[in-house]
C-alpha positions as a Python dict, from the first residue, in 0.01 Angstrom:
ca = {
    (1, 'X'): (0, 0, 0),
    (2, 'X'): (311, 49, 227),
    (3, 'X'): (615, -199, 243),
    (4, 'X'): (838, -208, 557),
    (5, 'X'): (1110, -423, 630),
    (6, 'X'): (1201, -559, 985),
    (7, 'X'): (1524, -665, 1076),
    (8, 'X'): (1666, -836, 1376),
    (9, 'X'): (2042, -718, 1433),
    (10, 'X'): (2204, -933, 1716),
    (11, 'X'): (2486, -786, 1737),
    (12, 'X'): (2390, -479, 1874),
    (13, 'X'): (1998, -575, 2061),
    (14, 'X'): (1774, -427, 1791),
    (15, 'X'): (1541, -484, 1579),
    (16, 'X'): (1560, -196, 1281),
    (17, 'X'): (1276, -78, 1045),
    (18, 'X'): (1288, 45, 694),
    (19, 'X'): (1018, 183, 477),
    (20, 'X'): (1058, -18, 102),
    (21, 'X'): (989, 183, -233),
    (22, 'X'): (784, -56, -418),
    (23, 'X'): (909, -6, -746),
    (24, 'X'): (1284, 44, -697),
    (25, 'X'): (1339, -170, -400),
    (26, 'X'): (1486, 105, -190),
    (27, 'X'): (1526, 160, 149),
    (28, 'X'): (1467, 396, 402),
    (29, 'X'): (1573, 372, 799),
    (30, 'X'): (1272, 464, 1000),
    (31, 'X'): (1348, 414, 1328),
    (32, 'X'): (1538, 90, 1563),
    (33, 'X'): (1373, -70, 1882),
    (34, 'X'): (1606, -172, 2134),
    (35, 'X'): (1508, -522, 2293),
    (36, 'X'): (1617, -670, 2618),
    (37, 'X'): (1839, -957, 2460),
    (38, 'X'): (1989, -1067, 2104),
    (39, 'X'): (1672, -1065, 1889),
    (40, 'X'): (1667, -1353, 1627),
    (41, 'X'): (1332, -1542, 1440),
    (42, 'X'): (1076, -1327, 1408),
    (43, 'X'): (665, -1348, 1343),
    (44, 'X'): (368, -1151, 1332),
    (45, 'X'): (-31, -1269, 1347),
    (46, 'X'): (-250, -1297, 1009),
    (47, 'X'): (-339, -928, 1087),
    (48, 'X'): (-19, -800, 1088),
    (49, 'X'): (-137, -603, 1449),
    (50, 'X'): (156, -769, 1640),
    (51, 'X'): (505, -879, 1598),
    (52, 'X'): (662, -1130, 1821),
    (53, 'X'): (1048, -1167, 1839),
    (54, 'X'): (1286, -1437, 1999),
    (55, 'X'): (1548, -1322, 2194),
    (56, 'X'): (1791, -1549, 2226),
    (57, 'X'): (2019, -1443, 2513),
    (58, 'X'): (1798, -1390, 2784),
    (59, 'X'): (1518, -1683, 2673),
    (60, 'X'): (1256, -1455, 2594),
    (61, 'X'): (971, -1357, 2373),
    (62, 'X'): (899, -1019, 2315),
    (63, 'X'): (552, -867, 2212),
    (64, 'X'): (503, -550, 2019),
    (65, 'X'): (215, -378, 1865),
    (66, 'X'): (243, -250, 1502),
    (67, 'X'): (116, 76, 1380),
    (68, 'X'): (-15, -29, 1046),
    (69, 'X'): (5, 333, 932),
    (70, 'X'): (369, 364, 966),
    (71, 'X'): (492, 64, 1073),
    (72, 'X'): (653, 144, 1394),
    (73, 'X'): (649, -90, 1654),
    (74, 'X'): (525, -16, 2049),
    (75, 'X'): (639, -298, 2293),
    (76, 'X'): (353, -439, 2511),
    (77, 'X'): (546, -689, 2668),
    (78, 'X'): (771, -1036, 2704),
    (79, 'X'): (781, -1334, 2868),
    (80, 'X'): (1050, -1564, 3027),
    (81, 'X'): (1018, -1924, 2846),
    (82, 'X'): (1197, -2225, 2893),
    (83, 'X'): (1488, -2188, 2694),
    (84, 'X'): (1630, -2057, 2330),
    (85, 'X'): (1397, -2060, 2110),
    (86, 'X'): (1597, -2089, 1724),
    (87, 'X'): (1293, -2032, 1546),
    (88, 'X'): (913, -1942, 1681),
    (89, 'X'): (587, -1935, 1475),
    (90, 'X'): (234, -1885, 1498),
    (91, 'X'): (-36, -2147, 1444),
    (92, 'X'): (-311, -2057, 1148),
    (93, 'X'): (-584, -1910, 1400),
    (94, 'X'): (-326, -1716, 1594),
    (95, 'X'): (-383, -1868, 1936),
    (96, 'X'): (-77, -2014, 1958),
    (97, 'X'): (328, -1946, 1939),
    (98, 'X'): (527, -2284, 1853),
    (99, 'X'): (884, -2267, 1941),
    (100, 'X'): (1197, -2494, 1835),
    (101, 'X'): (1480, -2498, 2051),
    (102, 'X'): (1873, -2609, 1914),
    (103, 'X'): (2038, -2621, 2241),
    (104, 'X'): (1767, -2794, 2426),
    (105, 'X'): (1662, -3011, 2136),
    (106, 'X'): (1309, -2950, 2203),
    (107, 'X'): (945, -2801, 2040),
    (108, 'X'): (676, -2640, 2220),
    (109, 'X'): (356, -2470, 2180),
    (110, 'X'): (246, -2189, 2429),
    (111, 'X'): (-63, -2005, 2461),
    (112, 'X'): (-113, -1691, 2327),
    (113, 'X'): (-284, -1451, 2620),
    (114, 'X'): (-577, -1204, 2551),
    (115, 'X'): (-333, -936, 2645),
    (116, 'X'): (-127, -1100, 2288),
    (117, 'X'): (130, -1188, 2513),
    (118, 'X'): (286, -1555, 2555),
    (119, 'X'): (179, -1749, 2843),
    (120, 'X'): (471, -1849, 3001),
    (121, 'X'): (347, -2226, 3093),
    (122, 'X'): (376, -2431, 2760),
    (123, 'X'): (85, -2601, 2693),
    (124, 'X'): (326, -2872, 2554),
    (125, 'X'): (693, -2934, 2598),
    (126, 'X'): (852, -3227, 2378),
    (127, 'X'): (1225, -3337, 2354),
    (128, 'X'): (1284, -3468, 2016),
    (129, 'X'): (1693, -3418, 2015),
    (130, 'X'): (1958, -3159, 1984),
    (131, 'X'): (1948, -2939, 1681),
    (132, 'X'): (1576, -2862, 1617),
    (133, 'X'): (1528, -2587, 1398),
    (134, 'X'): (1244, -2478, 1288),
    (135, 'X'): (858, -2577, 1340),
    (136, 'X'): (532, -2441, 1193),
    (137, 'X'): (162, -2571, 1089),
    (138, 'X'): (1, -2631, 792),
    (139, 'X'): (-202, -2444, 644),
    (140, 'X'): (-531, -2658, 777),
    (141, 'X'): (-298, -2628, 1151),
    (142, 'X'): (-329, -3008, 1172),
    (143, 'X'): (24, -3121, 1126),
    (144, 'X'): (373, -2978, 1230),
    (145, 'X'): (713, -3064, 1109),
    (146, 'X'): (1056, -3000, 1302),
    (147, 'X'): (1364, -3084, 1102),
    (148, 'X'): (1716, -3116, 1308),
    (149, 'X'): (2025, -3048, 1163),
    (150, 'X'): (2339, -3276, 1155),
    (151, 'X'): (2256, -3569, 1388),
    (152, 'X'): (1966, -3670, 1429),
    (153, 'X'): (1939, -3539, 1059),
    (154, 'X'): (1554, -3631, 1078),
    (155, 'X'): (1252, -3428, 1045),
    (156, 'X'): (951, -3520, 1385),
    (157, 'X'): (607, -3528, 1203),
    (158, 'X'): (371, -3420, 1452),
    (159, 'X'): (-62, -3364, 1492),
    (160, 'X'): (-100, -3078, 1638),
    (161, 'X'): (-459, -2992, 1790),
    (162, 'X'): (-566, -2643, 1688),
    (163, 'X'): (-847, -2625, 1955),
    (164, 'X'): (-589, -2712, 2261),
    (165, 'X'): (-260, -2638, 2116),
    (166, 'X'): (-107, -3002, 2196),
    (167, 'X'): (106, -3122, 1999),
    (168, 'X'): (99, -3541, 1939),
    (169, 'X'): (421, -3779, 1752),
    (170, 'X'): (223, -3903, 1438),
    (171, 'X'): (199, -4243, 1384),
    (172, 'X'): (473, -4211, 1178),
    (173, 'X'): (724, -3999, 1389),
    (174, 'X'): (974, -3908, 1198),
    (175, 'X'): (1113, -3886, 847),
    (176, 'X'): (1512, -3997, 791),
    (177, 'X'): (1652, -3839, 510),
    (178, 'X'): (1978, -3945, 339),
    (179, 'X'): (2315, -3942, 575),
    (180, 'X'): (2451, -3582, 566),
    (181, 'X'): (2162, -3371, 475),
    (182, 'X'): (2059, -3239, 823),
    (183, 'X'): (1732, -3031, 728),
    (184, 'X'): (1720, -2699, 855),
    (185, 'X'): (1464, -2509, 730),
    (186, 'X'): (1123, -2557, 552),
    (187, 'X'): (827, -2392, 357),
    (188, 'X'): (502, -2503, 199),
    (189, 'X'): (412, -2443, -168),
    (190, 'X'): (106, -2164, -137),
    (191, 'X'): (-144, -2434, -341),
    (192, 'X'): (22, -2781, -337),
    (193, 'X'): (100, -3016, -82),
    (194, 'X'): (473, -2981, -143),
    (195, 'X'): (747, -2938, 112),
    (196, 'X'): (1044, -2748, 41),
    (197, 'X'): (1306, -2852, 310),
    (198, 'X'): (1698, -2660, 305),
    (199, 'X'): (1995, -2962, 424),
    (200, 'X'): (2197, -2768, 628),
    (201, 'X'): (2485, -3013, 584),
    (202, 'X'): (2399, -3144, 271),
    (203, 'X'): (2421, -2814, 73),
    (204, 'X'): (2100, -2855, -37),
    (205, 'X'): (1709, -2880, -107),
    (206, 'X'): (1472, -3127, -63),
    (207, 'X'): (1145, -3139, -188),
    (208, 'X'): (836, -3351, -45),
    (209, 'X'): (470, -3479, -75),
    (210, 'X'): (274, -3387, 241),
    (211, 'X'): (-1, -3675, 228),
    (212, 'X'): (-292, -3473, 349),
    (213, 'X'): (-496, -3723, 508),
    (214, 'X'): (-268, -3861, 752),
    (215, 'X'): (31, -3589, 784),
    (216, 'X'): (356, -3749, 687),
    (217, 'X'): (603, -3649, 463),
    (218, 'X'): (779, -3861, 212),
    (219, 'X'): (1059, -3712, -38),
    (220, 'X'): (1067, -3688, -380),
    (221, 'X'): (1370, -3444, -509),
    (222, 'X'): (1705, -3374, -375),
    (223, 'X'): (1898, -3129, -563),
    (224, 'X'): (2246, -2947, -486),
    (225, 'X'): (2238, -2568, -390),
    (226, 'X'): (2638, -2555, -523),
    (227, 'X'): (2761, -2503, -858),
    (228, 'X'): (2945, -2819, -980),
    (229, 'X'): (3284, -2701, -972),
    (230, 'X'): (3229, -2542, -576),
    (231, 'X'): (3427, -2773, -356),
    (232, 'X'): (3494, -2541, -28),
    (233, 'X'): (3315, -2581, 309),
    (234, 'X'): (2931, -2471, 254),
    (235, 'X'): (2614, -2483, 527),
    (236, 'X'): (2276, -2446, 406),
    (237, 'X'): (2059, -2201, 572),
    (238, 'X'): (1701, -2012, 539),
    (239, 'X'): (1491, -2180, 244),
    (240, 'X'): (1178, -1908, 97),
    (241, 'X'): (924, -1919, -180),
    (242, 'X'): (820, -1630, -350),
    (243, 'X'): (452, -1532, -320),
    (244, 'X'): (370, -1699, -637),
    (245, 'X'): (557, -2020, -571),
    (246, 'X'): (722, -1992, -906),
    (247, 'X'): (1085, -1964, -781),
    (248, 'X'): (1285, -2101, -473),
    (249, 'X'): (1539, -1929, -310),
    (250, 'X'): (1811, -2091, -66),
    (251, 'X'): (2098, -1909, 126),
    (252, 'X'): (2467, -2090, 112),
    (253, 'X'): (2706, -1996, 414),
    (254, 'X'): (3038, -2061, 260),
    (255, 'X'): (2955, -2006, -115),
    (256, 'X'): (2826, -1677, 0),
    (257, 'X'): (2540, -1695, -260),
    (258, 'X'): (2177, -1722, -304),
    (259, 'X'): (2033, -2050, -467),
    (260, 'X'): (1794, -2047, -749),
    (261, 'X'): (1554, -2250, -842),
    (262, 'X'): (1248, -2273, -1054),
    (263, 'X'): (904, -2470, -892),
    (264, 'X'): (711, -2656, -1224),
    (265, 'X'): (352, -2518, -1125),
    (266, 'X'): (233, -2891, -1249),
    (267, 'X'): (417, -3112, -989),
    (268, 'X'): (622, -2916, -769),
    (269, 'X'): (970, -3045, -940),
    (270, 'X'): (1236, -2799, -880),
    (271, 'X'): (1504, -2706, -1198),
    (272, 'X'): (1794, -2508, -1080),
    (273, 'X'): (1857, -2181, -1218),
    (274, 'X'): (2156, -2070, -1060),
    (275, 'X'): (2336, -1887, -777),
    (276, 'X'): (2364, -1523, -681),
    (277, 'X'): (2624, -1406, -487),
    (278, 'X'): (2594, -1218, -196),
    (279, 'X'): (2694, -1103, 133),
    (280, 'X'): (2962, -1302, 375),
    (281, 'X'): (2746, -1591, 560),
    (282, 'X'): (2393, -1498, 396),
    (283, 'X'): (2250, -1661, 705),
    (284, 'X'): (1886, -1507, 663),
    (285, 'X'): (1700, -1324, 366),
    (286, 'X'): (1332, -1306, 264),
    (287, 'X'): (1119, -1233, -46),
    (288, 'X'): (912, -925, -16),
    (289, 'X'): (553, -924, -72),
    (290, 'X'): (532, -833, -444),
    (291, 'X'): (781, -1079, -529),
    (292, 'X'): (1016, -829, -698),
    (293, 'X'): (1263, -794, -453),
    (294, 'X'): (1481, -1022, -233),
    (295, 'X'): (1696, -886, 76),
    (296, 'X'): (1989, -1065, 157),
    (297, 'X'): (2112, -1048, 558),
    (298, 'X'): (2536, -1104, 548),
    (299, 'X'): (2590, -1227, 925),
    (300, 'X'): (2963, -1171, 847),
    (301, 'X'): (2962, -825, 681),
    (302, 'X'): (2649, -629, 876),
    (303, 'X'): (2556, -550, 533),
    (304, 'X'): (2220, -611, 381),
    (305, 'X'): (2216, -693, 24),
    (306, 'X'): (1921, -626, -229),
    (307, 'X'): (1848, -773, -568),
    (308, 'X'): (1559, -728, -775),
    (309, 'X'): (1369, -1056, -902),
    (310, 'X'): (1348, -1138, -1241),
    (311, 'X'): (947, -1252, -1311),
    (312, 'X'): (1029, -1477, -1613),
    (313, 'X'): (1314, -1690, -1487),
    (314, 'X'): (1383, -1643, -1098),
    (315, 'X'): (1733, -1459, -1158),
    (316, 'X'): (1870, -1246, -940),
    (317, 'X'): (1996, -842, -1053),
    (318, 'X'): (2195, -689, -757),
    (319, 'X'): (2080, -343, -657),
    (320, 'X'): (2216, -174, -349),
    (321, 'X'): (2413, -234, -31),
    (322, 'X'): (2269, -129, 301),
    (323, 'X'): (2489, -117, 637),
    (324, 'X'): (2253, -236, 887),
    (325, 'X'): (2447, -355, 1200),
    (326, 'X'): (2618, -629, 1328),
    (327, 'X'): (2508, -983, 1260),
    (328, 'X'): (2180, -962, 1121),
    (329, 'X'): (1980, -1259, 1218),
    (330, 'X'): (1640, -1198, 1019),
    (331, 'X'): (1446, -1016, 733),
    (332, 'X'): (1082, -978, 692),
    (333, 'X'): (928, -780, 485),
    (334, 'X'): (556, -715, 530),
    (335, 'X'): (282, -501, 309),
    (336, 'X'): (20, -301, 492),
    (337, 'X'): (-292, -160, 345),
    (338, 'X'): (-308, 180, 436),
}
C-alpha cells in the first residue's frame, strides 16, 4: 500500500502532492501541478484512475489522470461550466459530477464524457438559493442533499436518477433547521442511515435519520463544536468521519481547533470528546485512509497541521507542521494498492 496526499493551494494555482509514511504520518513533497485557476473541492472516481478539481476563478473543472504507482497526476483536460462550483462530487457509478454553487445559489449534475471529461451542458441546472454548499448521493445514488449556509439555512432534499443524472425536489423539499445553524457541510455514517451535517453559523453538528424509503431527512442531535467557556466569533466548516465511523471530526474558523466527537456504533448519537487546536482558519482537513492520522489545512497560516488519531477515544496528538502554500483550500488523502 502507498498513501498520498493531495492538496489544493489557492493561493498560488496548485494543487501539491505528498507521499504519507503510514506509520509515522510523515510527509514527503513529490511534485505540484499548476492549474489554470484557484483550485478548491476536489474528487476522484471509485477507482481512484482520475481526479477532478474545481477551479474557482475561471469556472472550471479540471480532469487529470492518476498514476496509481506513484501518484502523480497527468492533466487530460477541463471544461468551462456555468459558474463556481464550492463543492463538486461524483455520483456512486461514476457517470456523473454534481456541483453546488454559493454565488449562484444553484446544484447541478453534468455528464461525465467517455474521454472522463465533464460535458459542459448540465444535464440539470436547479436554483435553490444563495449559499449552497455542498451536494453528494447516497450510497444507493437515489437521493441528494444540498445544505445552504446562513439564509436560507435549509438543506434541498432531492431524487436524483442514477440512469439519467436528473435531479427531482422530493416531495418533501427541504429540511429547516433551527434559526442560526446554516448547514454547511455533510457526511454519511459508512453502515447507518445517519447524517452528519456541520452549522456553519451555528458552531456546530447536527446529526440525522435518512428515512431510506422515501429520502428525507429529519434531525435528531444538535450539539456545540465550542468549549463552554469560548465566546469569540466562530464559523463552522468541513465535517469528516473516520473510516470506521467511530469518531467525528469538525473544523472551527475562529476557535482555530478541531472538534471531537465520538459516534455510539448502536444509534449514531454523538458524545463530544473535545477540541484540538490547530492552524489559523482550519477551513479544510481530512482523515486519511487508515484512520490514524488527520491533516489539518490553516487557510490563514499556509501551514498544514498533522495529528495522529487516538483508536480508543478519538483524541487528537499533534505531530508536525508542514508549510504548504498560501490558502490551502482542500486535503485528501487517498491509499493505492500497488
Amino acid at each position: 500500500m502507498q498513501y498520498i496526499a493531495y492538496f489544493s493551494i489557492s493561493g498560488e494555482n496548485k494543487i501539491s502532492i505528498y507521499q504519507m509514511d503510514p506509520d509515522t504520518g510523515d510527509l514527503s513533497l513529490l511534485s505540484h501541478v499548476t492549474v489554470d485557476g484557484t483550485p478548491a473541492p476536489l474528487v476522484v472516481d471509485s477507482e481512484q484512475a482520475y481526479l477532478y478539481a474545481g477551479l474557482r476563478s475561471t469556472e472550471q473543472i479540471a480532469v487529470f489522470e492518476i498514476n496509481q504507482s506513484d501518484g502523480q497526476l497527468t492533466q487530460i483536460g477541463q471544461t468551462k461550466i456555468q459558474s463556481n462550483s464550492c463543492y463538486i462530487t461524483l455520483d456512486q457509478s461514476d457517470n456523473f459530477l454534481l456541483s453546488a454553487y454559493y454565488g449562484a445559489g444553484c446544484v447541478s449534475v453534468h455528464q461525465i464524457g467517455n474521454d472522463k471529461l465533464v460535458v459542459a451542458d448540465p444535464i440539470s441546472w436547479i436554483e435553490t438559493a444563495e449559499h449552497a454548499h455542498c451536494v453528494m448521493t447516497d450510497p444507493t445514488n437515489r437521493y441528494a442533499f444540498v445544505p445552504h449556509t446562513v439564509e436560507p439555512n435549509m438543506i434541498c432534499q432531492f431524487l436524483f436518477n442514477q440512469n439519467t443524472g436528473k435531479l427531482m425536489p422530493n416531495t418533501v423539499p427541504k429540511v429547516i433547521p433551527a434559526d442560526g445553524e446554516g448547514p454547511r457541510h455533510y457526511c454519511h455514517h459508512p453502515s447507518k442511515d445517519v447524517l452528519y451535517f456541520s452549522n456553519e453559523q451555528g458552531s456546530s453538528v447536527t446529526a440525522y435519520h435518512l428515512d431510506a424509503d422515501i429520502g428525507t431527512l429529519s434531525p435528531f442531535q444538535t450539539l456545540s463544536t465550542l468549549p463552554d467557556d469560548f465566546d469569540g466569533p466562530n464559523t463552522c466548516a468541513q465535517i469528516h468521519l473516520d473510516p470506521t465511523g467511530e469518531f467525528l471530526y469538525v473544523s472551527n474558523r475562529g476557535h482555530d481547533s478541531i472538534a471531537i466527537f465520538a459516534v455510539d456504533q448502536s444509534n449514531g448519537q454523538l458524545t463530544t470528546v473535545g477540541q484540538q487546536p490547530s492552524e489559523p482558519t482550519p477551513r479544510t482537513f481530512d482523515v486519511d485512509p487508515t484512520g490514524n492520522f488527520l491533516f489539518a489545512g490553516g487557510q490563514g497560516s499556509g501551514k498544514l497541521a498533522t495529528y495522529r488519531i487516538d483508536r480508543q477515544k478519538g483524541s487528537l496528538s499533534p505531530l508536525k507542521t508542514y508549510e504548504v502554500g498560501q490558502s490551502p483550500s482542500w486535503v485528501m488523502v487517498l491509499e493505492f494498492d500497488v
